[in-house]
N, C-alpha and C positions, 0 to 999 in steps of 0.2 A: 261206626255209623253204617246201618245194612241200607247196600242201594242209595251211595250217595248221589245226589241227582242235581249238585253243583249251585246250589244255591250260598250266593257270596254270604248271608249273613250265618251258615251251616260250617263255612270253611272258621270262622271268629270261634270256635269249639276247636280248632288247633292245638289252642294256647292251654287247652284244661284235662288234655291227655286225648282226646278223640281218636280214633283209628278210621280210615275210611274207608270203606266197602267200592269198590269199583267192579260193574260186572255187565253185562250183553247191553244196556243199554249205551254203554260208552262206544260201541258200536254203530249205532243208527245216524245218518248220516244229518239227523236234526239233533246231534248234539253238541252243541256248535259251543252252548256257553260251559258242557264239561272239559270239552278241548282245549279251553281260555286257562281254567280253572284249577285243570289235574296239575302242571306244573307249581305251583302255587303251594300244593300239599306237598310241606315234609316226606321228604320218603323215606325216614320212618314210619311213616303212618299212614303208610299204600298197605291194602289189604285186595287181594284176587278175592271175586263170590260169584258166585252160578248165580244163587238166587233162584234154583232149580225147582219147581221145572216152568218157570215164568222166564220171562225179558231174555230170549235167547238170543245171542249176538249175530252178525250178520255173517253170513248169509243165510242162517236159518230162525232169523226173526220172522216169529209167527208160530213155531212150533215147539215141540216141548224142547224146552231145555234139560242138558246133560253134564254134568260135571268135566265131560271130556271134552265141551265147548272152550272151556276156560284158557285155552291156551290162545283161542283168538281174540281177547282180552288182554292179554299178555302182550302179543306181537302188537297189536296196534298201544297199547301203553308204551312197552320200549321204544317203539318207532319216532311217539310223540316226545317222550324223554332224552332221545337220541342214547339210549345205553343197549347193550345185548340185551336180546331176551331173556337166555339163560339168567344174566346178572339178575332180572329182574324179577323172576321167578325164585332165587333163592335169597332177595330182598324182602317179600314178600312173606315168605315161609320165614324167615327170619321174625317180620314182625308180626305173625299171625302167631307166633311160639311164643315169643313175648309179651304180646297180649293176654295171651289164654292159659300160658303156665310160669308166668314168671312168678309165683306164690309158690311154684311146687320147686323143693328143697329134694 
């Protein structure tokens, strides 16, 4: 789900394979009900996204976004998860390969 933006009746697509897109907006300090919410999602089903070059994370919301933002997305996700960064960037990449090549043999 690109740009999930935490809506509880969007999280009930869990149960039917969803992946969920987390990216700059989970940054901005009015997002209070994604903060409630990330924990909740499977992480299986945590996916990193720019969403480039929109919804840049902070401190540079407002400008273009760059795929090399993505790591501030990252550190405030593990923070809220309480796991390492690292772990959760190669969670991540785990289920973003899963997603997109688990048909390829």
């Amino acid at each position: 789900m690109h740009c999930f933006n935490a809506s509880s009746l969007l999280l009930n697509l869990k149960d039917k394979g969803f992946y969920f897109g987390i990216g700059g907006v989970f940054t901005f300090k009015n997002a209070k009900s994604l903060l409630e919410i990330l924990p909740k999602i499977p992480k299986d089903r945590l996916l990193l996204e720019t969403d480039s070059p929109y919804l840049s994370p902070e401190p540079f919301r407002g400008k273009k976004n760059v795929p090399l933002f993505t790591h501030l997305v990252a550190t405030k996700m593990a923070e809220l998860l309480s796991m390492d960064r690292d772990d959760l960037i190669r969670l991540c990449t785990k289920n973003s390969n899963d997603l997109f090549f688990k048909d390829i043999a």
